[in-house]
C-alpha positions in Angstrom: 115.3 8.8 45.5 113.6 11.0 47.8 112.9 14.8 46.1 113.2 17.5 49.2 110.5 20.1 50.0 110.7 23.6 48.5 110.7 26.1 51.8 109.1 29.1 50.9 111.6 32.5 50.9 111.9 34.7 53.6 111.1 38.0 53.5 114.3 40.6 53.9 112.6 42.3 56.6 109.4 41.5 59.0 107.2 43.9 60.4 109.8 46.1 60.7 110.1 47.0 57.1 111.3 50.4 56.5 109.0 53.6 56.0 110.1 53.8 52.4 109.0 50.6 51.5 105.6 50.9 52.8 102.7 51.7 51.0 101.9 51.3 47.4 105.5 49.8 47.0 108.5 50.5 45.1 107.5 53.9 43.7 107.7 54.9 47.6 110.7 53.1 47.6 112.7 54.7 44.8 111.2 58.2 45.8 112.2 58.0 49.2 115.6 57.2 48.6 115.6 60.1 46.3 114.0 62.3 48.8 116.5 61.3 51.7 118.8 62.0 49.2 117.6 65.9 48.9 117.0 66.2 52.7 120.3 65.4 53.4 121.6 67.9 50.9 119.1 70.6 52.4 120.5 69.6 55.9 124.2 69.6 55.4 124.1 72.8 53.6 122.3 74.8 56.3 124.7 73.7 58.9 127.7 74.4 56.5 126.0 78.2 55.8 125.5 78.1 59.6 128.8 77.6 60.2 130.3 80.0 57.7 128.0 82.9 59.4 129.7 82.0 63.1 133.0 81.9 61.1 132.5 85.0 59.5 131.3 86.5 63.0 134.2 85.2 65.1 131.7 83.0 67.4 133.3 79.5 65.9 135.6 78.4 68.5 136.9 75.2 65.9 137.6 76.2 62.3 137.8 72.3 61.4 134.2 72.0 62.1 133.6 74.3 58.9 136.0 72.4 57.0 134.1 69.1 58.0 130.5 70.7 57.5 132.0 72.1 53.9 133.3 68.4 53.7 129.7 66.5 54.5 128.0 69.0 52.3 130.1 68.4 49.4 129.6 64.1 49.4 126.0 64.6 49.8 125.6 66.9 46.6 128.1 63.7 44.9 125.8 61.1 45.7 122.7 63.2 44.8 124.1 63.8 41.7 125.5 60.2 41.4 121.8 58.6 42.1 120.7 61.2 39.3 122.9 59.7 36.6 122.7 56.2 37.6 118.6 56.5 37.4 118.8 58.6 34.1 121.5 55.6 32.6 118.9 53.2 33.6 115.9 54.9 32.4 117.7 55.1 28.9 119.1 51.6 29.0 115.1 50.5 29.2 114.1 53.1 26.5 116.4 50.9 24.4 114.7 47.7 24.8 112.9 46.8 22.0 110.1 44.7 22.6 
């Protein structure tokens, strides 16, 4: 009986690997997902308040782009918050290993 050859694994991603994941590793990795995370926050509310000023001037021509804006900003404060209690539950579910 002939035993087959072990291939080596593939990496996910080739030179091509995204800007998180360079550098010292994963600690770039889970902080840039994190700090995506906040950019995205910072970016949807500054076009929601921009929106509310044209709003609140009369210069908005589409009310529904405020409600969309106020819609985007909203999700993107969820998932923050949601990637902040999942990484919390995790730290604590390690704190509980006894080793």
């Amino acid at each position: 009986m002939l035993i087959n050859e072990i291939t080596p694994l593939t990496p996910l991603w080739g030179d091509e690997r995204p800007e998180a994941a360079k550098g010292a590793g994963f600690e770039n990795m889970f902080g840039g997902i994190f700090r995506s995370a906040i950019d995205n926050v910072k970016e949807t509310d500054a076009d929601k308040t921009q929106l509310q000023y044209l709003m609140a001037t009369g210069q908005l021509d589409n009310p529904a782009e405020l409600s969309l804006a106020s819609s985007k900003y909203e999700m993107s404060v969820s998932l923050l918050v949601q990637l902040r209690n999942r990484a919390v539950e995790a730290y604590n579910e390690i704190m509980r290993i006894s080793l």
